[in-house]
C-alpha positions as CSV (number, residue, x, y, z in Angstrom):
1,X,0.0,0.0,0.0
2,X,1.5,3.2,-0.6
3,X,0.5,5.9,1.8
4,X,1.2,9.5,0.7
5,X,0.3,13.0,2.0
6,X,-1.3,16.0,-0.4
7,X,-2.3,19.4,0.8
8,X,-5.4,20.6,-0.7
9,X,-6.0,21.7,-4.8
10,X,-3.0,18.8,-4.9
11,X,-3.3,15.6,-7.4
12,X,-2.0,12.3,-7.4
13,X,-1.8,10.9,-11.1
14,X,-2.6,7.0,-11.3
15,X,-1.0,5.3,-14.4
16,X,1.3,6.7,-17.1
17,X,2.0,10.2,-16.5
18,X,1.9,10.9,-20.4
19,X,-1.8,9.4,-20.8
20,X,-3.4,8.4,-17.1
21,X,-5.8,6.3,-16.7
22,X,-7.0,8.8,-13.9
23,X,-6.3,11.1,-11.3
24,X,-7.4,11.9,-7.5
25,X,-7.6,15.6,-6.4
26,X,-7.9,16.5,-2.7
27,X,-10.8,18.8,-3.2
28,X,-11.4,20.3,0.3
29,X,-10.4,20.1,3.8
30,X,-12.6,21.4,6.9
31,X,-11.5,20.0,9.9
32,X,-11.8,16.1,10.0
33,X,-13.6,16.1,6.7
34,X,-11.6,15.4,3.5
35,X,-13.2,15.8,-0.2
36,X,-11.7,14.0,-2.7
37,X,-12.2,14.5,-6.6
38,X,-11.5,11.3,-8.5
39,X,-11.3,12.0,-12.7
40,X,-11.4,8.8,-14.3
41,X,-13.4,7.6,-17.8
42,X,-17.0,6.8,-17.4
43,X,-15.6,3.0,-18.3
44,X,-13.9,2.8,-14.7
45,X,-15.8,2.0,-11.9
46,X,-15.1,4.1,-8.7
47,X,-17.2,3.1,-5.2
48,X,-16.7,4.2,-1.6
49,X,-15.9,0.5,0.5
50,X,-19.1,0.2,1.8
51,X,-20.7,0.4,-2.1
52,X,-18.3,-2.1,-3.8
53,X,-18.9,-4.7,-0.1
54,X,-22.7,-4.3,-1.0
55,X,-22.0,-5.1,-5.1
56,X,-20.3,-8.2,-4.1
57,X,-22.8,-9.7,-1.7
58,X,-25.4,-8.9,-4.2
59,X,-23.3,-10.5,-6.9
60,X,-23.4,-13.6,-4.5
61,X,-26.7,-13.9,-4.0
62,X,-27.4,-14.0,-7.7
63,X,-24.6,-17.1,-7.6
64,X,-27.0,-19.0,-5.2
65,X,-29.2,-21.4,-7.1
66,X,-31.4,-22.7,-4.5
67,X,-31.7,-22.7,-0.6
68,X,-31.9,-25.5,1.5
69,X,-33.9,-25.0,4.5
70,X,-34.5,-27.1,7.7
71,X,-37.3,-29.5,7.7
72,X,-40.7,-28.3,8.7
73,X,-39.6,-24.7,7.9
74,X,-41.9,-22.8,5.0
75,X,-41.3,-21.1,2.7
């Protein structure tokens, strides 16, 4: 992992510096509170942690082909 530090208005470029794929702009800084500007191509998929978690569980739940359920239960 690489850990850097920006002030704000900064960037951090991700790919080739001649053509990136993207970059990540610290917006705004008030206090604890840190905006962040991410510029990437419509193509690339950006989500805050809790989003992407919630994209793979429901990505598993359309895996599940059935259920089995304890005997006497209805359903």
């Amino acid at each position: 992992m690489l850990v850097i530090t920006r002030r704000e208005g900064e960037e951090v470029v991700i790919g080739d510096p001649a053509a990136p794929l993207g970059i990540v702009r610290i917006a705004t800084i008030k206090g604890d509170r840190v905006r962040i500007a991410f510029e990437f191509p419509r193509e690339v998929s950006v989500h805050r942690r809790e989003v992407a978690d919630q994209i793979l569980q429901d990505q598993d739940k359309k895996n599940v082909i059935g259920q089995i359920r304890p005997a006497g239960e209805s359903g």
